[in-house]
N, C-alpha and C positions, 0 to 999 in steps of 0.2 A: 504494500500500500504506500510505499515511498518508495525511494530511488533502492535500487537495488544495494544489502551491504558487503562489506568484506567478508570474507568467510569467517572469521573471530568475531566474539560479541567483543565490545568493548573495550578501547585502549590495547587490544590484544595482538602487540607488535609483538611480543616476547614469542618464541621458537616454544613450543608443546615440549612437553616432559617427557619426553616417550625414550628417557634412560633405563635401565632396569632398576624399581623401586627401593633396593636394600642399597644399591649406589647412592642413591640420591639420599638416599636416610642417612649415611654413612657422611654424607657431604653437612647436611643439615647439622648434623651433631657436632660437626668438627669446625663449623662458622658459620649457627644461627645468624647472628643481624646481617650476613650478607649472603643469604641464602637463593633469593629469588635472584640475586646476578650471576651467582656459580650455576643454577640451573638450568640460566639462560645460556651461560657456557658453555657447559656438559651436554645439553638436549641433543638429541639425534633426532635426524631426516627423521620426520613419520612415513614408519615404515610401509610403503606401499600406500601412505593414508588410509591405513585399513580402516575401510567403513569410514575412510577420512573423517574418523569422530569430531564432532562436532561444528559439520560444515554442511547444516544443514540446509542455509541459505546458495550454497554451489547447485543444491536440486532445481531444477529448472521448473517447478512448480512451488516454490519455499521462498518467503523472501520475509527479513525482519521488519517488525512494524516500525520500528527506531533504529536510526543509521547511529553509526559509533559514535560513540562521544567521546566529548575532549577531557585529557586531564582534569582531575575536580568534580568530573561529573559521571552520573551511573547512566547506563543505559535501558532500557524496556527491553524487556526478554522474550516480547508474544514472538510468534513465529505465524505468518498469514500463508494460507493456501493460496495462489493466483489461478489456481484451476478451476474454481469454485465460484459460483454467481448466483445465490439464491434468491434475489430478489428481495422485495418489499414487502413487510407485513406481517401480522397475523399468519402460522402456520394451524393445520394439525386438526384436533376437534375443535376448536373456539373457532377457525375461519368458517368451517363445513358449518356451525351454528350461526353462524353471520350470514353463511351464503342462502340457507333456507330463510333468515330474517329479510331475506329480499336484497341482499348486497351481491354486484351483478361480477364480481372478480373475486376470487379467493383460491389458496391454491391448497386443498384440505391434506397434502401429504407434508408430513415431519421434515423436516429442515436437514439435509447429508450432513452428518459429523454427528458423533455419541452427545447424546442429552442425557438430562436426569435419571430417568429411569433408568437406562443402559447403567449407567453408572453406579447407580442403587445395586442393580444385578451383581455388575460385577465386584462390587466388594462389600455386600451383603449388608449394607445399612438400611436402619429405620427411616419411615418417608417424614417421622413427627420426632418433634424433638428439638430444644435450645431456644424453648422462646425466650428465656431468660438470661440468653447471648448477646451480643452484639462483636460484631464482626469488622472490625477496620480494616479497610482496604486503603494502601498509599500510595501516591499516584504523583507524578508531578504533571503542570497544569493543566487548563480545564476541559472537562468534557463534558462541551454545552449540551451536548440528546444522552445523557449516561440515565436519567431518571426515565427519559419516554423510550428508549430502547432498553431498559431493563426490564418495561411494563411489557414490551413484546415479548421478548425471552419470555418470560415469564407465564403471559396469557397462552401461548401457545403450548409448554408444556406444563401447561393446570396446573403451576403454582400461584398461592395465595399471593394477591398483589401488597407491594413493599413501597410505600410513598410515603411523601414528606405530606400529606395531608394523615393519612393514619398513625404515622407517627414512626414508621416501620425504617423507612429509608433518611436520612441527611447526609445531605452536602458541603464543607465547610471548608476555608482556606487554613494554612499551615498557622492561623495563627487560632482556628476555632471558631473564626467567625463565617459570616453567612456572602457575605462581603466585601469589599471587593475579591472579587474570584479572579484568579489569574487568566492569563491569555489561551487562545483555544490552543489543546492539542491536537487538533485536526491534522492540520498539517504534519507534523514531528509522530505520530504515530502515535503518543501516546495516548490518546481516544482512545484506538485499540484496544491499548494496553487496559485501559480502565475499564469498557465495556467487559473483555474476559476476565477479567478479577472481581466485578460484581456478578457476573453469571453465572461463572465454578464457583463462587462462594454461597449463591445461591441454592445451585443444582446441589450441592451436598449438605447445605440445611436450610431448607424454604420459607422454616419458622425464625430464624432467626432475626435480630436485626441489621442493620447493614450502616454502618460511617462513613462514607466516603472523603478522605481527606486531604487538599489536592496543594501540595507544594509548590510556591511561588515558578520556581525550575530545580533541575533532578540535579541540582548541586548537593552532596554529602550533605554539606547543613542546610540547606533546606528540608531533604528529606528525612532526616535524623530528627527535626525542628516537630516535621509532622508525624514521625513515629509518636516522639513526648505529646503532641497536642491530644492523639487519638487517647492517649492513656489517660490524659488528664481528663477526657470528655467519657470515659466511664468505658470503652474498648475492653471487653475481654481477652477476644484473640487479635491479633495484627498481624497483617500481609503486607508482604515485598514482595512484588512481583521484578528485579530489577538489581542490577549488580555492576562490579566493575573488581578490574585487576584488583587484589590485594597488594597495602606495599607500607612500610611505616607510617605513612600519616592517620591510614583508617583507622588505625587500635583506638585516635583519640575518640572516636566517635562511637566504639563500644559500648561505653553506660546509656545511650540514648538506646538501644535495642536490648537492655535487659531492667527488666520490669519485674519481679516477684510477684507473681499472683495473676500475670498475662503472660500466654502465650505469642512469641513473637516468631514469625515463620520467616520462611525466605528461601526463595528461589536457588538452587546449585550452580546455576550458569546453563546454556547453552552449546559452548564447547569442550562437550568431553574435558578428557581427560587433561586438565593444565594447573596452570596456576591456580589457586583457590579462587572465588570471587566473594566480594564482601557486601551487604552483611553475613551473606550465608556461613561465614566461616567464624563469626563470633559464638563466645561458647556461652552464651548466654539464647541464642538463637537454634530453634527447629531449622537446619538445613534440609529440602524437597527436593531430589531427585527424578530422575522421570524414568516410564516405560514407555515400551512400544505391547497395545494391549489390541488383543484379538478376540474374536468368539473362537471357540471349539468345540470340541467331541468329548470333553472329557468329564468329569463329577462338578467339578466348579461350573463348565459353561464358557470358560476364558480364559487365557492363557498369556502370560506376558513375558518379557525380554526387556535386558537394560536398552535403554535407546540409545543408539549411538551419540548424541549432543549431550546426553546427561550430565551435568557437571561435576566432576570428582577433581579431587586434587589434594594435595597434604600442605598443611600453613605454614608458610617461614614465621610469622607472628605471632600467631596464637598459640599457646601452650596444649599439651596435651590434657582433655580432662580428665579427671580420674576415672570418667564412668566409660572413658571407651580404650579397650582394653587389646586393638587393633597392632599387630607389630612392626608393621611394616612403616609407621610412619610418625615420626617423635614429636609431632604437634597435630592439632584438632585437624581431624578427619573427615572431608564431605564425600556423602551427604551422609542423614542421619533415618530418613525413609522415603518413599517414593509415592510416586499414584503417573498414570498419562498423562503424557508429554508430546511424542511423539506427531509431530502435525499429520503422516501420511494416513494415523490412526487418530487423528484427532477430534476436538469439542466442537458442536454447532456452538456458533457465536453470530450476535445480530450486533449491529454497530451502523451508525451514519455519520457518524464526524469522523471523517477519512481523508485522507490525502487527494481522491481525483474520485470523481462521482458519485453519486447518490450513494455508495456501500449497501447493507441491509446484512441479508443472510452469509457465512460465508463459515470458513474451516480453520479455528486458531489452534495451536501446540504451543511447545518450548514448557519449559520451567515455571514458566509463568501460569500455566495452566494448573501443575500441579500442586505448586505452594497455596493459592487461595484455597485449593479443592480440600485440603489436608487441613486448611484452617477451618473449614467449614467445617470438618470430622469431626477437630479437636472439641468445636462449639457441640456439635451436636451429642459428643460422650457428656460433656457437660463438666470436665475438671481444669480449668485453666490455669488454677492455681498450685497443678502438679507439673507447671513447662517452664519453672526458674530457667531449664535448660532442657535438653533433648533426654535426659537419664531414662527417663520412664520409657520409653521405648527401647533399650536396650538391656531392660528387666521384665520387658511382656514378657508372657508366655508363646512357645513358639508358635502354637495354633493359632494367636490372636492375629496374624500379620503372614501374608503371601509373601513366601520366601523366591524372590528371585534368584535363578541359576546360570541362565541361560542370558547370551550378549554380553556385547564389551561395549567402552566408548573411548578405546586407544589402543597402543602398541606397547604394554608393559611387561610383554612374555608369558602372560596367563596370571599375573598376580593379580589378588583383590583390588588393587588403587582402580585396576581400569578395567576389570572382568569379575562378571558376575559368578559368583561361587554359593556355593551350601553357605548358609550361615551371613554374618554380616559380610558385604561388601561395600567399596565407595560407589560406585553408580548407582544402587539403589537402597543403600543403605542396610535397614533390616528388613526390608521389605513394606509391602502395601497394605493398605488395609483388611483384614479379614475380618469386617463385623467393628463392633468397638470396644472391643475388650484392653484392647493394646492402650487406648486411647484415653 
């Protein structure tokens, strides 16, 4: 929906990690503060690009909703289909109920790309639940149709409507108010970005409430600004959909994304296996990894695979925390769990503040999909005051959470950083949701 971007999200000149992992540990240990230039050092060709992890935007139907940004600033992590034109409107049963009301256009089939339900299926949550959540979503600036495009979303697949007249949805600037609202992100994609972060936060809890709170621009402190504002406005859970290279200056911005007693999510990155991106790599932060999720033949119904862009990486910054227990890499480890990502398998999402035409229906992924979806989980288990940090998922019980095995999203010889294995790895973490037990 903008100009086409480089194959790296964000700032991402740095050469992919794709050393063998106990090197790179071995490097880490022996000159932490100058960690991220030896590895830029060290890095070897990706080999073969296998599955050129996280070059998703290279697909000739894939392009980022947000072109890279500059130094100081993070970038939006949606990933938009171009192959994809669903038009305008009301889909599904509410069009077919409008069209017998005498309305002479409607187009009564379901919008291409997994909805609600699909997604209920596949990881076996309740349709009711977390009215006594609310949900921040953070976004930098504004996205003028984010209220009358989430009522479409919405009406189409039979959720309860979320407005600022019933009290369910608000919209507010980085500083809490109502007022002035910053400039469109139509153009710069972040519309996008905000449309799929109210709609997966949605689609996995209908009941809840929803914050939208939209940063002056996607500078560290402005968005840091609107993490604290959403807290301060009563936010149980809070979403970053949005990231950027880790490097000394971001550790300052740490306390703004840990909160006690809210959960603070955030997106892995987009490209595989690299450098860490931030906030996702603070340890006070739920880091969201992505799959690539299918239907199948088997007891579940679906089956999934790490997605090749999932963000993984090991932190020259951040410290290891005690609650993860991974060997291969002597600081915080992303990610921490996972849900769909994948755009080939990706979310219907409706949006009209677009970069070039009227937009409407259309097919978003990336990381971005999966951190709000996973914020919506945690709202809908109803414990937000057990996500100081990621620990509690790495104390579920195994059954509570689809154990990813299968997929990489790099070249690291078969190790966990960048392939999916039994048990934890970084692309998907400890896996996806089964139900909400983990949660």
């Amino acid at each position: 929906m903008t100009t086409p971007a480089p194959d790296r999200e964000n700032q991402e000149n740095e050469p992919r990690m794709t050393a063998h992992p106990r090197r790179v540990t071995r490097l880490i240990r022996a000159a932490r503060p100058a960690v991220t230039a030896l590895l830029v050092a060290l890095a070897l060709p990706a080999a073969g690009t296998a599955h050129a992890a996280g070059t998703a935007s290279a697909r000739p139907n894939v392009e980022h909703a947000c072109a890279t940004a500059p130094a100081g600033q993070a970038r939006c992590l949606a990933l938009v289909r171009t192959d994809v034109h669903g038009g305008l409107g009301v889909r599904g049963p509410a069009a077919a109920a409008r069209l017998r009301a005498g309305a002479t256009t409607a187009d009564t089939r379901l919008p291409d790309g997994y909805g609600p339900a699909d997604l209920r299926a596949a990881y076996r949550l309740p349709a009711t639940g977390g009215e006594d959540q609310t949900i921040a979503l953070v976004d930098a600036y504004d996205d003028p149709t984010a209220e009358a495009d989430l009522a479409v979303y919405r009406a189409t697949y039979g959720l309860p409507p979320c407005t600022t007249d019933n009290g369910c949805f608000r919209k507010v600037n980085q500083r809490g108010d109502t007022g002035p609202l910053p400039a469109s992100g139509a153009v710069s994609g972040w519309a996008t970005e905000t449309a799929l972060d109210l709609e997966m936060a949605s689609a996995a809890c209908p009941r809840c409430r929803i914050l939208l709170v939209e940063a002056d621009q996607p500078t560290i402190g402005d968005l840091a600004a609107a993490v604290d504002t959403s807290v301060a406005l009563g936010a149980t859970e809070v979403s970053n959909s949005y990231g950027g290279t880790e490097n000394h200056g971001t550790t300052a911005f740490a306390k703004d994304y840990s909160h006690p007693g809210v959960a603070v999510v955030a997106s892995s990155g987009d490209s595989g296996y690299t450098v860490p991106s931030f906030p996702a790599a603070y340890s006070g932060v739920v880091a969201v990894g992505g799959t690539s999720l299918n239907r199948a033949d088997n007891d579940r119904g679906w089956q999934e695979t790490a997605w090749s862009g999932s963000g993984s990486g090991c932190s020259a910054w951040v410290d290891k925390p005690a609650w993860q227990q991974d060997t291969d890499c002597p600081g915080r480890t992303i990610a921490d769990v996972s849900a769909v990502a994948d755009p080939d398998t990706g979310l219907a999402v409706y949006v009209t503040s677009v970069p070039r035409g009227s937009g409407g229906w259309t097919i978003v992924g990336g990381t971005s999909a999966s951190a709000p979806y996973v914020a919506g989980v945690i709202a809908l288990a109803g414990h937000p005051g057990a996500y100081a940090d990621a620990s509690r998922l790495y104390s579920a019980p195994a059954a509570s959470l689809n154990d990813v095995t299968d997929g990489s999203n790099g070249n690291c010889e078969g190790d966990y950083i960048c392939t999916a294995v039994p048990g934890y790895d970084a692309p998907t973490g400890n896996g996806t949701p089964n139900g909400l037990a983990a949660f």
